[in-house]
mmCIF file of the N, C-alpha and C atoms, coordinates in Angstrom:
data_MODEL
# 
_entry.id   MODEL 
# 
loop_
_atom_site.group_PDB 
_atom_site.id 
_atom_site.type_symbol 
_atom_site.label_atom_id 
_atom_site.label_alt_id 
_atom_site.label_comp_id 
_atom_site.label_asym_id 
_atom_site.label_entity_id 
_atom_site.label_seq_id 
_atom_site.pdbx_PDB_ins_code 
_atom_site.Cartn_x 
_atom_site.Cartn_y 
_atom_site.Cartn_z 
_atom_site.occupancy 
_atom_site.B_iso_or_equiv 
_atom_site.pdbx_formal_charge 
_atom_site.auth_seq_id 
_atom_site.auth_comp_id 
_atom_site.auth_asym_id 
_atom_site.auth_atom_id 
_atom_site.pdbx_PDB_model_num 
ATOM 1   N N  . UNK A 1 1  ? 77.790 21.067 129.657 1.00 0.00 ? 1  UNK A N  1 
ATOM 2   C CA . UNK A 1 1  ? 76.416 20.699 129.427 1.00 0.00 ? 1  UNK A CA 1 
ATOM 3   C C  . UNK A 1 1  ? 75.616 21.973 129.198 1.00 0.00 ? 1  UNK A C  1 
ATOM 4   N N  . UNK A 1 2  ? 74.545 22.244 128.119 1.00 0.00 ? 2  UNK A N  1 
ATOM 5   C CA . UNK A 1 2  ? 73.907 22.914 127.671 1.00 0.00 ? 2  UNK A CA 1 
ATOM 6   C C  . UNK A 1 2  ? 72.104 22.849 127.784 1.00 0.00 ? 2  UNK A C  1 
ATOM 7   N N  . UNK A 1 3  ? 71.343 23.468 128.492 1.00 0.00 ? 3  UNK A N  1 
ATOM 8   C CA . UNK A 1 3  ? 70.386 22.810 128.831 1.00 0.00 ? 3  UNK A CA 1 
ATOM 9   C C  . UNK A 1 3  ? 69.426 24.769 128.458 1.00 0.00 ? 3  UNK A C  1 
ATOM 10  N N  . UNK A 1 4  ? 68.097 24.283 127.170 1.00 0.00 ? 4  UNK A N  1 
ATOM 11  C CA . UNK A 1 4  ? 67.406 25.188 126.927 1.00 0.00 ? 4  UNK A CA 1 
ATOM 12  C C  . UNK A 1 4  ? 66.004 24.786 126.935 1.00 0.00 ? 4  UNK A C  1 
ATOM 13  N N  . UNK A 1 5  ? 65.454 26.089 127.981 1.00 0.00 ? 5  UNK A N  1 
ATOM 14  C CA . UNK A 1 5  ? 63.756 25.635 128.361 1.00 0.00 ? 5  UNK A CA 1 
ATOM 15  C C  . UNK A 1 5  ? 63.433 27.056 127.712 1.00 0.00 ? 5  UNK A C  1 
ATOM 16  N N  . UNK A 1 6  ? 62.423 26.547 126.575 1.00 0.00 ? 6  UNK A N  1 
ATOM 17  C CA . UNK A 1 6  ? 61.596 27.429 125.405 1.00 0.00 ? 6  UNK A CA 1 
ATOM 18  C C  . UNK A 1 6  ? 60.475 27.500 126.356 1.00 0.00 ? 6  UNK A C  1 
ATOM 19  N N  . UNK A 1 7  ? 60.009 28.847 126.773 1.00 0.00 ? 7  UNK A N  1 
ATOM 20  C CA . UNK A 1 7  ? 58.752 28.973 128.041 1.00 0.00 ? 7  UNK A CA 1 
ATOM 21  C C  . UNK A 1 7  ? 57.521 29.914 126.903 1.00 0.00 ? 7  UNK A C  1 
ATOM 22  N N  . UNK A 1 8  ? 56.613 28.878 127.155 1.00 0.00 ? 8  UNK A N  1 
ATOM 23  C CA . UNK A 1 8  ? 55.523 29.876 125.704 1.00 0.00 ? 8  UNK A CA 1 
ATOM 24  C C  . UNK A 1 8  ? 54.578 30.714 126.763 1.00 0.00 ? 8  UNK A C  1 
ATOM 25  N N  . UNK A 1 9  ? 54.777 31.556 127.534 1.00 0.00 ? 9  UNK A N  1 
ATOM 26  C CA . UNK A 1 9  ? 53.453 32.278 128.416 1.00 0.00 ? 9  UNK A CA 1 
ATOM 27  C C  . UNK A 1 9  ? 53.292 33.379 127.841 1.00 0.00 ? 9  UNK A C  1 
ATOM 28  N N  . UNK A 1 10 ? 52.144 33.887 128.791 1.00 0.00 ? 10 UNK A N  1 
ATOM 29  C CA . UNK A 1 10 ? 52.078 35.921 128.637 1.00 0.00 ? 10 UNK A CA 1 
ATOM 30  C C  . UNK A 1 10 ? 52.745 36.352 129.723 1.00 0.00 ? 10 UNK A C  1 
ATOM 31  N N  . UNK A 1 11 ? 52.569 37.348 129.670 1.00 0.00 ? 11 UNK A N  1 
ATOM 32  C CA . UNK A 1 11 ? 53.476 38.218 130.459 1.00 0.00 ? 11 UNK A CA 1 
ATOM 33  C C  . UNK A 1 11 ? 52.610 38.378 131.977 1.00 0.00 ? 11 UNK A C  1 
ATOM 34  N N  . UNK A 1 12 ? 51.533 38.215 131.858 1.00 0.00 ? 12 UNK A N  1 
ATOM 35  C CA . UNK A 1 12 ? 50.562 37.616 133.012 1.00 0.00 ? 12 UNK A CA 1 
ATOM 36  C C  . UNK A 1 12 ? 51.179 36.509 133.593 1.00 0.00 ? 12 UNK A C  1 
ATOM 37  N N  . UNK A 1 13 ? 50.714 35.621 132.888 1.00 0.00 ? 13 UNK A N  1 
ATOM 38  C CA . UNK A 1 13 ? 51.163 34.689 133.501 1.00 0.00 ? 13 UNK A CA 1 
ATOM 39  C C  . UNK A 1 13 ? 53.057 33.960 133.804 1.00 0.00 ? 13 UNK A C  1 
ATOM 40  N N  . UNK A 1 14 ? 53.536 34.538 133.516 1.00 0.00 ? 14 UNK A N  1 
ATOM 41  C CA . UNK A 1 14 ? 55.171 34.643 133.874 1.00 0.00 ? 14 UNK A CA 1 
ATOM 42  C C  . UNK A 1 14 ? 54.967 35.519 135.221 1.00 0.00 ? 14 UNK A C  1 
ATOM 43  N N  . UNK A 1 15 ? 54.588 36.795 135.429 1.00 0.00 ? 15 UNK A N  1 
ATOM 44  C CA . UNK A 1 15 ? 54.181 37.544 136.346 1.00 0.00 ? 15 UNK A CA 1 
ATOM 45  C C  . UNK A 1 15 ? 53.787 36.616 137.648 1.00 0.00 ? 15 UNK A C  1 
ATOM 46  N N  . UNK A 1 16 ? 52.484 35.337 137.618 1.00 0.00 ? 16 UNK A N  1 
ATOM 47  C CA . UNK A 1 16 ? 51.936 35.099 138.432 1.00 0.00 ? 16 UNK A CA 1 
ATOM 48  C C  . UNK A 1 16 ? 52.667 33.718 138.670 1.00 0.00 ? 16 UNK A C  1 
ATOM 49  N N  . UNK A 1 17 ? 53.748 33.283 137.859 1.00 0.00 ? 17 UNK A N  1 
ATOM 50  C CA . UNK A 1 17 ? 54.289 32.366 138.496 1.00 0.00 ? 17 UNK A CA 1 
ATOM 51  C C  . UNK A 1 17 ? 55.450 32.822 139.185 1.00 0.00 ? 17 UNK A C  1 
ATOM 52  N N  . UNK A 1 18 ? 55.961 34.013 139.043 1.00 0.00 ? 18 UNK A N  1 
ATOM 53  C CA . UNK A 1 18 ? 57.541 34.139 139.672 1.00 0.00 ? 18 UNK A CA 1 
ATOM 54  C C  . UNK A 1 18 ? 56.764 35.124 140.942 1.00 0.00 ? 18 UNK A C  1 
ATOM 55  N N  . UNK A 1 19 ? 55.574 35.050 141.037 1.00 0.00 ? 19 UNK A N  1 
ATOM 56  C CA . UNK A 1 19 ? 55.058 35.823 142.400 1.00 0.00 ? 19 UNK A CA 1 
ATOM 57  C C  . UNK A 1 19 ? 54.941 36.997 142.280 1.00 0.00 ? 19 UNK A C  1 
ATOM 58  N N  . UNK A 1 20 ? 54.968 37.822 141.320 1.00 0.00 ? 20 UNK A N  1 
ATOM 59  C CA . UNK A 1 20 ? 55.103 39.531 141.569 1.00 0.00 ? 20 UNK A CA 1 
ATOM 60  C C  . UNK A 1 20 ? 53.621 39.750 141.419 1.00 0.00 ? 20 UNK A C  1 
ATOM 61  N N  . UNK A 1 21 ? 53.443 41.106 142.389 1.00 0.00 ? 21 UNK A N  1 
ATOM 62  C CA . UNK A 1 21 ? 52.204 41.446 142.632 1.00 0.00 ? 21 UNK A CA 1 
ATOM 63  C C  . UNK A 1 21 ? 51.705 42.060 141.154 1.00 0.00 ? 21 UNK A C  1 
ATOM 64  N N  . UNK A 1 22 ? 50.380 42.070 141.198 1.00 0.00 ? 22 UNK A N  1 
ATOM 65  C CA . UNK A 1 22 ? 49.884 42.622 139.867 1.00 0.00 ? 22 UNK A CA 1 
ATOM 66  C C  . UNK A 1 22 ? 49.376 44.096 139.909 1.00 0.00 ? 22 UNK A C  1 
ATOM 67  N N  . UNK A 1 23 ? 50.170 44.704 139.610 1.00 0.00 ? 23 UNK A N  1 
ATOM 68  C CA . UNK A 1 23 ? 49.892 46.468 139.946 1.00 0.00 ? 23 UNK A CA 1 
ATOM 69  C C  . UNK A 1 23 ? 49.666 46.684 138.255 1.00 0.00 ? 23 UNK A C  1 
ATOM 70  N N  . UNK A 1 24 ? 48.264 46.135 137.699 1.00 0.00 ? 24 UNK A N  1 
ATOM 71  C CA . UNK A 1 24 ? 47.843 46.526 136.399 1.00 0.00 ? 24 UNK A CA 1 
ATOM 72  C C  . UNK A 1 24 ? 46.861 47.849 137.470 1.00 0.00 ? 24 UNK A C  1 
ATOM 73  N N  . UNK A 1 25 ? 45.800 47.498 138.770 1.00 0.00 ? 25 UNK A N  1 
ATOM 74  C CA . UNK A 1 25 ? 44.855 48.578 138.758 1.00 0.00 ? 25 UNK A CA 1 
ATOM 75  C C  . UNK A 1 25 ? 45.763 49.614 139.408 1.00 0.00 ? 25 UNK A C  1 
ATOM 76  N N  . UNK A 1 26 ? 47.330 49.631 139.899 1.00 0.00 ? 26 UNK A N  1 
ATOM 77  C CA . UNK A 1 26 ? 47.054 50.541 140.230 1.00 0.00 ? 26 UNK A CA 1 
ATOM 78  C C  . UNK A 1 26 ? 47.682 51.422 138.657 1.00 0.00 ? 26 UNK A C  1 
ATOM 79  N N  . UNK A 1 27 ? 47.860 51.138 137.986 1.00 0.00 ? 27 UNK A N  1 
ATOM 80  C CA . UNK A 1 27 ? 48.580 52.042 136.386 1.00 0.00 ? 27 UNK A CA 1 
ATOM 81  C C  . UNK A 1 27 ? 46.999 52.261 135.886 1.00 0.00 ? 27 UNK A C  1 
ATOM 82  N N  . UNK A 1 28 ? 46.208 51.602 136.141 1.00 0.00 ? 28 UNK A N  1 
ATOM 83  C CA . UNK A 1 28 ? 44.735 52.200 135.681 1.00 0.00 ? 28 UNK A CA 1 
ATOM 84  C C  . UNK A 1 28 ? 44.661 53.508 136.671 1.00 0.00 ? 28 UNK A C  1 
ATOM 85  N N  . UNK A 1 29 ? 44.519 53.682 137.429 1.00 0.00 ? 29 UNK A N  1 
ATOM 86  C CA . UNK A 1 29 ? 44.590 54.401 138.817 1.00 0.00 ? 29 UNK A CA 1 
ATOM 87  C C  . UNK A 1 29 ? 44.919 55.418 138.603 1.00 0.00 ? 29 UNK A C  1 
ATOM 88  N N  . UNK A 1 30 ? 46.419 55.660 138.298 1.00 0.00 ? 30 UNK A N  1 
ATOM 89  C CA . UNK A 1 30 ? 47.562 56.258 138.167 1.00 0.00 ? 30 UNK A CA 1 
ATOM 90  C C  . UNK A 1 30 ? 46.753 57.094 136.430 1.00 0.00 ? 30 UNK A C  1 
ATOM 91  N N  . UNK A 1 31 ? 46.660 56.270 135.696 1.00 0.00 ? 31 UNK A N  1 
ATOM 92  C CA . UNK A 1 31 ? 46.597 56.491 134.353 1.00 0.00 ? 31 UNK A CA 1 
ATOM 93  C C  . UNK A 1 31 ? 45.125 57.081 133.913 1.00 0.00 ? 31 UNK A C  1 
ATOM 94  N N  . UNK A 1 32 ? 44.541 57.226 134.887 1.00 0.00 ? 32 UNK A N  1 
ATOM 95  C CA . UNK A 1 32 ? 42.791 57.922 134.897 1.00 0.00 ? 32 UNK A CA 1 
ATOM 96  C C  . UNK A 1 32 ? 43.420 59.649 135.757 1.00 0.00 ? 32 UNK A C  1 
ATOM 97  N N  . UNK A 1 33 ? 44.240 59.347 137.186 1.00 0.00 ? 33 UNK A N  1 
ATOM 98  C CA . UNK A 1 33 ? 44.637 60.534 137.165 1.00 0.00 ? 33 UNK A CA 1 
ATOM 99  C C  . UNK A 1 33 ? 45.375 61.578 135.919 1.00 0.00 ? 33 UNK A C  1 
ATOM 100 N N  . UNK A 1 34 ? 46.327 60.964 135.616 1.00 0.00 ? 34 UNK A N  1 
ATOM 101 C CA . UNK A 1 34 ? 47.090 61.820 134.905 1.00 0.00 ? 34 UNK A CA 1 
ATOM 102 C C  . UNK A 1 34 ? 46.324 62.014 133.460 1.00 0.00 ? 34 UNK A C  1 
ATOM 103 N N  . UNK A 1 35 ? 45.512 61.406 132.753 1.00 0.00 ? 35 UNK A N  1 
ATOM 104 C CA . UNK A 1 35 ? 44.579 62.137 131.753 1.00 0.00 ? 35 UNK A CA 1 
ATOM 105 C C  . UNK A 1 35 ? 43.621 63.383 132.889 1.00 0.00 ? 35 UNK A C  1 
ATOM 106 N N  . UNK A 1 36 ? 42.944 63.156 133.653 1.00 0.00 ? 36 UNK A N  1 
ATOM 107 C CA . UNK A 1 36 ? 42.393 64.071 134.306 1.00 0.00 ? 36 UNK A CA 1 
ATOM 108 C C  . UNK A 1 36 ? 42.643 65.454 134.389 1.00 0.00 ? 36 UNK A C  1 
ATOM 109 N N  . UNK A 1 37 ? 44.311 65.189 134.910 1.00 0.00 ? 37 UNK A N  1 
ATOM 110 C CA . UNK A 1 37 ? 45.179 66.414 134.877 1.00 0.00 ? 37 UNK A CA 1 
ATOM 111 C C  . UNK A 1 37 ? 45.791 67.026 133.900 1.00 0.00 ? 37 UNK A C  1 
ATOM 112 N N  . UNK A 1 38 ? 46.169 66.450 132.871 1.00 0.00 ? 38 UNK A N  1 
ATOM 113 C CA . UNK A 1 38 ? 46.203 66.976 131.359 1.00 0.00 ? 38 UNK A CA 1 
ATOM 114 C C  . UNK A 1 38 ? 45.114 67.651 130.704 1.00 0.00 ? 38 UNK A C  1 
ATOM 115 N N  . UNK A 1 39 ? 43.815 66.671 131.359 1.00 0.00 ? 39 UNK A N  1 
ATOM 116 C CA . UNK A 1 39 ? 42.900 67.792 130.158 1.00 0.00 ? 39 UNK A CA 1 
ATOM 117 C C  . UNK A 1 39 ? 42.559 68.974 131.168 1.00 0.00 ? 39 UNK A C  1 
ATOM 118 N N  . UNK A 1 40 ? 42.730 69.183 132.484 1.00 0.00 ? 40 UNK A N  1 
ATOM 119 C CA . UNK A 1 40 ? 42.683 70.199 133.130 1.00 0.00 ? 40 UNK A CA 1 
ATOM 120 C C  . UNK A 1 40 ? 43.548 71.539 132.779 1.00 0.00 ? 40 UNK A C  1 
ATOM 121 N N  . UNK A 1 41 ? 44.772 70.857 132.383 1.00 0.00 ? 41 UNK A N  1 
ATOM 122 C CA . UNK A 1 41 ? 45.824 72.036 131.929 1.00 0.00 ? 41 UNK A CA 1 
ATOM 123 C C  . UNK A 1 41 ? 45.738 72.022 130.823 1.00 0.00 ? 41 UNK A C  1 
ATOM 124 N N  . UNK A 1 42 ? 45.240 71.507 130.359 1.00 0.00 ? 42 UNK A N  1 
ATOM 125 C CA . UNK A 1 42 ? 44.892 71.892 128.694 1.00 0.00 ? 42 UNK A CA 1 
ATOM 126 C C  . UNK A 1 42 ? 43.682 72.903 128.269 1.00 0.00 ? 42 UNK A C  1 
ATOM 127 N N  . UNK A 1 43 ? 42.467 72.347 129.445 1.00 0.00 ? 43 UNK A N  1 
ATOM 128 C CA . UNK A 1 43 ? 41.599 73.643 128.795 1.00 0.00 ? 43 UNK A CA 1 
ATOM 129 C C  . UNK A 1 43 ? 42.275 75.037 129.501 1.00 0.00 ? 43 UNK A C  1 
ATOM 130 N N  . UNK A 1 44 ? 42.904 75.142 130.713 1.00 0.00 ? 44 UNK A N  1 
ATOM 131 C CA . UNK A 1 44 ? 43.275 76.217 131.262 1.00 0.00 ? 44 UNK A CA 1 
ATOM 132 C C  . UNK A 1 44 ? 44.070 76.743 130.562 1.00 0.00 ? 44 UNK A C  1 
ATOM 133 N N  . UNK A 1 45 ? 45.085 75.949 129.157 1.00 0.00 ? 45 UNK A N  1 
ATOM 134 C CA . UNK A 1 45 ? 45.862 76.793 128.389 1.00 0.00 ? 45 UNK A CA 1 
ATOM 135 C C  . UNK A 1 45 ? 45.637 77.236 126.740 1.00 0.00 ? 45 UNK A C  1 
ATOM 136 N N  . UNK A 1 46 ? 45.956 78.769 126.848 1.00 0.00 ? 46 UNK A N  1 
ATOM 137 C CA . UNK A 1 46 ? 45.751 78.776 125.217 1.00 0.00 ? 46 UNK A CA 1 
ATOM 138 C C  . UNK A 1 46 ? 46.928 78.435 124.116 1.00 0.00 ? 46 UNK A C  1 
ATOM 139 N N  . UNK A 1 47 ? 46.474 78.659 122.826 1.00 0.00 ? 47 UNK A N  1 
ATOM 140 C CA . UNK A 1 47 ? 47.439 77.766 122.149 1.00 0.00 ? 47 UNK A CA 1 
ATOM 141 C C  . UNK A 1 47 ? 48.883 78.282 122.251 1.00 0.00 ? 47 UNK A C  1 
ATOM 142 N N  . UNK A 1 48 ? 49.232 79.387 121.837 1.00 0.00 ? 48 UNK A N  1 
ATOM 143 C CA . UNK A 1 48 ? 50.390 80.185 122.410 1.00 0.00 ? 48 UNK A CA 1 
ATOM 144 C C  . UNK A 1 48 ? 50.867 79.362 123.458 1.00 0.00 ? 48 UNK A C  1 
ATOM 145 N N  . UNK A 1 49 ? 50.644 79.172 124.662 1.00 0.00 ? 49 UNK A N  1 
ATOM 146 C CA . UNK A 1 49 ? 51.027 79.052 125.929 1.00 0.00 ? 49 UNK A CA 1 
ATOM 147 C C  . UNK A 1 49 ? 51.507 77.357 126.039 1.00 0.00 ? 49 UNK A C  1 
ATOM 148 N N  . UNK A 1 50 ? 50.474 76.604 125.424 1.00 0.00 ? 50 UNK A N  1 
ATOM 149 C CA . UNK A 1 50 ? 50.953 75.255 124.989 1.00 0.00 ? 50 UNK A CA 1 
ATOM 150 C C  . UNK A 1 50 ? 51.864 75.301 124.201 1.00 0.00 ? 50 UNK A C  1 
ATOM 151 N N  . UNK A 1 51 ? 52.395 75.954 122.825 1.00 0.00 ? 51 UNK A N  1 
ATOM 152 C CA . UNK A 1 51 ? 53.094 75.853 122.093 1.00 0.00 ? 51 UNK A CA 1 
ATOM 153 C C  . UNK A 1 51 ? 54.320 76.257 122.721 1.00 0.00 ? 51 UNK A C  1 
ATOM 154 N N  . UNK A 1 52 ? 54.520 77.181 123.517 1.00 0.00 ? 52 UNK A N  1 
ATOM 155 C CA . UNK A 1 52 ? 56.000 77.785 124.065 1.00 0.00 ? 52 UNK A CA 1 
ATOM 156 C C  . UNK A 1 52 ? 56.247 76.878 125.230 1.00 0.00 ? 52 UNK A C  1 
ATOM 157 N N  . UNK A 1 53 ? 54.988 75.734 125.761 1.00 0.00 ? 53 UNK A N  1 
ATOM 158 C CA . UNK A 1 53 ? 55.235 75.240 127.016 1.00 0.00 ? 53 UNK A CA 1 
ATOM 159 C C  . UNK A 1 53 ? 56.296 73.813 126.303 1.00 0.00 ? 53 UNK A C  1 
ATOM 160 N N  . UNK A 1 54 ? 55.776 73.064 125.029 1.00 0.00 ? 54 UNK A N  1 
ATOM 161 C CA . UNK A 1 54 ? 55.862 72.092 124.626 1.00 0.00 ? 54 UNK A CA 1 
ATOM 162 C C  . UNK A 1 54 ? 57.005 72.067 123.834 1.00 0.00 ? 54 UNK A C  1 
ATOM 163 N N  . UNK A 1 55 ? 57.232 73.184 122.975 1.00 0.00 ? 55 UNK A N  1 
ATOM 164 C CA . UNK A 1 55 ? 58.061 73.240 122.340 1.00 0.00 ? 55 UNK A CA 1 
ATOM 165 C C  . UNK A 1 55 ? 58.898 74.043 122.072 1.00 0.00 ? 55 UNK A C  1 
ATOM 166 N N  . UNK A 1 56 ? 59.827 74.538 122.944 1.00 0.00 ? 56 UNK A N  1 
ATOM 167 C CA . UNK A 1 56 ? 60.581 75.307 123.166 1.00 0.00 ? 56 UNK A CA 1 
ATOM 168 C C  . UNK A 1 56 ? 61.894 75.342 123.072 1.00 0.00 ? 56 UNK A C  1 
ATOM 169 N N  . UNK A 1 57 ? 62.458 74.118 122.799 1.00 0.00 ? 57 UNK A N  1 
ATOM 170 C CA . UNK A 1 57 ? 64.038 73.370 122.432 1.00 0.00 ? 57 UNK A CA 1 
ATOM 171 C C  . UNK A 1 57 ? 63.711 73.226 120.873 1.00 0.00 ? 57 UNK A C  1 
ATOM 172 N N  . UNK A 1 58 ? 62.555 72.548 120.204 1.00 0.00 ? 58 UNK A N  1 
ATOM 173 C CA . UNK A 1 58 ? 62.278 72.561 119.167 1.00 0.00 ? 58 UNK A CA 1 
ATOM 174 C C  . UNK A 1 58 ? 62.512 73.932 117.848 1.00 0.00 ? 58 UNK A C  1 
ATOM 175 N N  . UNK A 1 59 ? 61.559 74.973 118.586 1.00 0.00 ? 59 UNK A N  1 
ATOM 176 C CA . UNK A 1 59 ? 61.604 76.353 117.937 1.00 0.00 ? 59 UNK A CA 1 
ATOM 177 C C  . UNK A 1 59 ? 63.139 76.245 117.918 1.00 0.00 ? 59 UNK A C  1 
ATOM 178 N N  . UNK A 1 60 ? 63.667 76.799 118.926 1.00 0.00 ? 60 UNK A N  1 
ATOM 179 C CA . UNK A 1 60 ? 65.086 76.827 119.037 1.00 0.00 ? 60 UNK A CA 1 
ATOM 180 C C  . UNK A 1 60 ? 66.070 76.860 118.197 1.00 0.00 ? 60 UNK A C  1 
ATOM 181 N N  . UNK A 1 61 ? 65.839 75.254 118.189 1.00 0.00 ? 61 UNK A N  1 
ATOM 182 C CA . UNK A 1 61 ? 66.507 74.346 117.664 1.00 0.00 ? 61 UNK A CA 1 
ATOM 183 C C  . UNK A 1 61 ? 66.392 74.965 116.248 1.00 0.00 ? 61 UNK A C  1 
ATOM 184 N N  . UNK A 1 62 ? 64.957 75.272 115.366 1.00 0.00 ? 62 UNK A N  1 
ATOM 185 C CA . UNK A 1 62 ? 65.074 75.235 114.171 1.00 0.00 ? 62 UNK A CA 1 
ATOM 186 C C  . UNK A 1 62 ? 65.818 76.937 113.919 1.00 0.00 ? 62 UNK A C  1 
ATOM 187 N N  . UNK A 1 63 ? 65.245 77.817 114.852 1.00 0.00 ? 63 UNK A N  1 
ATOM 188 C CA . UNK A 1 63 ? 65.759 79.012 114.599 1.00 0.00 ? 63 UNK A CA 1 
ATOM 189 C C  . UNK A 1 63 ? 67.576 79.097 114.392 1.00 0.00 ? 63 UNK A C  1 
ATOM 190 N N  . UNK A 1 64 ? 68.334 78.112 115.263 1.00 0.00 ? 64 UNK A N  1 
ATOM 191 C CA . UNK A 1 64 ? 69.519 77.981 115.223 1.00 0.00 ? 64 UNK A CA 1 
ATOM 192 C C  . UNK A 1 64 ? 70.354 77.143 113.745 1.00 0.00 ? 64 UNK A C  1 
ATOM 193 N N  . UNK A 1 65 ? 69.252 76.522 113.377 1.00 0.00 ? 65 UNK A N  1 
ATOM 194 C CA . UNK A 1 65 ? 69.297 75.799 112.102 1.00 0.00 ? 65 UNK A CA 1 
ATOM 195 C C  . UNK A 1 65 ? 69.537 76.926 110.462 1.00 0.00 ? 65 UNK A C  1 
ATOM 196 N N  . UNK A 1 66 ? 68.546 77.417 110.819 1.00 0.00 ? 66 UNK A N  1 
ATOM 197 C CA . UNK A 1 66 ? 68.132 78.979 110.338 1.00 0.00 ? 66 UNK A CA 1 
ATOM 198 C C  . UNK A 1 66 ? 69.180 79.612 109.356 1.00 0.00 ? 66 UNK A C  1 
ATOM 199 N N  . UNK A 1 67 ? 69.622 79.975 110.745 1.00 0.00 ? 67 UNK A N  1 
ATOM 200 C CA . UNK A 1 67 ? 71.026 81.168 111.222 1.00 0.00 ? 67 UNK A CA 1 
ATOM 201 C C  . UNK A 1 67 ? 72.441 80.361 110.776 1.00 0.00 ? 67 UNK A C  1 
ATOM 202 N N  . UNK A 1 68 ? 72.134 79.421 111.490 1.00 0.00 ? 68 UNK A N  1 
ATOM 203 C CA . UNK A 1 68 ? 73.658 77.968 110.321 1.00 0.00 ? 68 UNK A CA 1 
ATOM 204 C C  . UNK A 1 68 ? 73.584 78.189 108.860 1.00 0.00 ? 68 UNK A C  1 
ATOM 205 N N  . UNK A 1 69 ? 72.731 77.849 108.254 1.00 0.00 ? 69 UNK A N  1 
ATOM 206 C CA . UNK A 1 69 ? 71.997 77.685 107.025 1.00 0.00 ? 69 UNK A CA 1 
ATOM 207 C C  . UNK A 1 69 ? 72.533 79.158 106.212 1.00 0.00 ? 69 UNK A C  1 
ATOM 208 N N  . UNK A 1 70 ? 71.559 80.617 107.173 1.00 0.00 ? 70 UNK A N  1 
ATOM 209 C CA . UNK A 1 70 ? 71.973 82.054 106.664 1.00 0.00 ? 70 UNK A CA 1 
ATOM 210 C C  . UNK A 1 70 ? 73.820 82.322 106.832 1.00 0.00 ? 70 UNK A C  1 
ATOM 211 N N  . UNK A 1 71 ? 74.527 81.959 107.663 1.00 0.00 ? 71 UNK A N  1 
ATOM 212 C CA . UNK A 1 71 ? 75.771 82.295 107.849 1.00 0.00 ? 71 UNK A CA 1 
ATOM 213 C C  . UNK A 1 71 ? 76.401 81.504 106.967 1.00 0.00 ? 71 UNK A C  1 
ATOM 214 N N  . UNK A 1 72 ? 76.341 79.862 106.704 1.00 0.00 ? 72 UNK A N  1 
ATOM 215 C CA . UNK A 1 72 ? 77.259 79.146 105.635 1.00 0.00 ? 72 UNK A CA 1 
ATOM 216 C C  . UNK A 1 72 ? 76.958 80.204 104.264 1.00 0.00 ? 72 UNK A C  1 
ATOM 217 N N  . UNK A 1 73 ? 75.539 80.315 103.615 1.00 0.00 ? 73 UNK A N  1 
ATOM 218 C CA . UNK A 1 73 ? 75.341 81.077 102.286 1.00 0.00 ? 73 UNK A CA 1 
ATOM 219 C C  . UNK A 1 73 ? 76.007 82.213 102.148 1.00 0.00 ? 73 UNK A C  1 
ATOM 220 N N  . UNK A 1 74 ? 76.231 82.958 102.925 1.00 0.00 ? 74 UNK A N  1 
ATOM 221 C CA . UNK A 1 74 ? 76.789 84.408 102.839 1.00 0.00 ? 74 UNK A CA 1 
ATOM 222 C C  . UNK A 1 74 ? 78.144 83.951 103.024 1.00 0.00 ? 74 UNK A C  1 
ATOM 223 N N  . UNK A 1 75 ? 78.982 83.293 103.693 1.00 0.00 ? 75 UNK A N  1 
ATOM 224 C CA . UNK A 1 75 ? 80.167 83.118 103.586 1.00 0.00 ? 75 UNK A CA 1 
ATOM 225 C C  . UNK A 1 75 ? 80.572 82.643 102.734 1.00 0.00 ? 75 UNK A C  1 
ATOM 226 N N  . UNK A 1 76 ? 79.788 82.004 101.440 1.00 0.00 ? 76 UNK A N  1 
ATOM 227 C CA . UNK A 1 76 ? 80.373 81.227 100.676 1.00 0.00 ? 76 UNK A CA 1 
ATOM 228 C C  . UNK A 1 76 ? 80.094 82.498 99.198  1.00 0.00 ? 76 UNK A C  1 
ATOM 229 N N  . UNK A 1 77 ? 81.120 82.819 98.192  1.00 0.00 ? 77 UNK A N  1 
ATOM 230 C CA . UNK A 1 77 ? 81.224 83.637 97.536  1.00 0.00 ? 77 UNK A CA 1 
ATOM 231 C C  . UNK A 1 77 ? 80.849 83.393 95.961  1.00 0.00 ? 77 UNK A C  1 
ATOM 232 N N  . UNK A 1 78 ? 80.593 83.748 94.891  1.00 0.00 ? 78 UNK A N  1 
ATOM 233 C CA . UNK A 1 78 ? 80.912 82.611 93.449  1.00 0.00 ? 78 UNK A CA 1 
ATOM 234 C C  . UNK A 1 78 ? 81.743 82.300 93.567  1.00 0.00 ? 78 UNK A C  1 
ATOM 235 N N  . UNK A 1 79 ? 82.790 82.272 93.898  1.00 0.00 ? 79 UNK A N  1 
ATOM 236 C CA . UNK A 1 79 ? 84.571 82.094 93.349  1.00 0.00 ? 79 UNK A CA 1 
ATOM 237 C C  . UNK A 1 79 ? 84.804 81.082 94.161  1.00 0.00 ? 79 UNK A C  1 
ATOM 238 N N  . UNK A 1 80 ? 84.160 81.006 95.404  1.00 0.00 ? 80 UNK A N  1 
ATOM 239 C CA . UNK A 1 80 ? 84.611 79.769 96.712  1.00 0.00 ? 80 UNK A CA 1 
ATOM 240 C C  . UNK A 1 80 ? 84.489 78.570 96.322  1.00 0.00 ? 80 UNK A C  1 
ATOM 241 N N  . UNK A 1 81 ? 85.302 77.518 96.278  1.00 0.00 ? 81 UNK A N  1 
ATOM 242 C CA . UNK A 1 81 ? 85.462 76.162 95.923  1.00 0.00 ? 81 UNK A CA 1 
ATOM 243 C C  . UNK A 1 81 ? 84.958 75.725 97.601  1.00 0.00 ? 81 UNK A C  1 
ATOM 244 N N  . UNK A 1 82 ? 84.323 74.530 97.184  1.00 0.00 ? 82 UNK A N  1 
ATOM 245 C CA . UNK A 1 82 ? 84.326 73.791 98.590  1.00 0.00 ? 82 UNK A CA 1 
ATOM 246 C C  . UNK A 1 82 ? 85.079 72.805 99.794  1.00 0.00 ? 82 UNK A C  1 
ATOM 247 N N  . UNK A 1 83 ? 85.048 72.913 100.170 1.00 0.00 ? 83 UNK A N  1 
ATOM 248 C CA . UNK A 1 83 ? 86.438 72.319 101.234 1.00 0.00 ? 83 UNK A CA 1 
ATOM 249 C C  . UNK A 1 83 ? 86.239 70.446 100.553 1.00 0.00 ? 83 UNK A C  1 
# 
């Protein structure tokens, strides 16, 4: 036996029937602190300091890209056929 219940709610209200508490104020709460504290460390930083804080796997990353890129060209000769 095969038995399907199509349930049309919001996500509110699914919430307030299976009983779970509603912690929307405290993510307001939560979510007024942590802008607070971002724009705090944001005016305290200059751009330099954000840029090496944020993106630092990124640079990296492309500098290593770079250097792949410079080492395949030079290894490869006129005469070199490609694999």
């Amino acid at each position: 036996m095969r038995i399907k219940l199509d349930i049309d709610c919001t996500p509110d209200e699914a919430r307030r029937f299976l009983g779970l508490p509603d912690v929307q104020p405290l993510q307001q709460a939560l979510l007024r602190e942590l802008q607070q504290q971002l724009s705090a460390n944001l005016k305290a930083m200059d751009a330099k300091t954000m840029i090496d804080t944020w993106l630092p796997a990124t640079v990296k990353g492309f500098e290593q890209l770079q250097q792949l890129f410079v080492t395949q060209l030079a290894g490869r000769g006129a005469g070199d056929k490609e694999p």
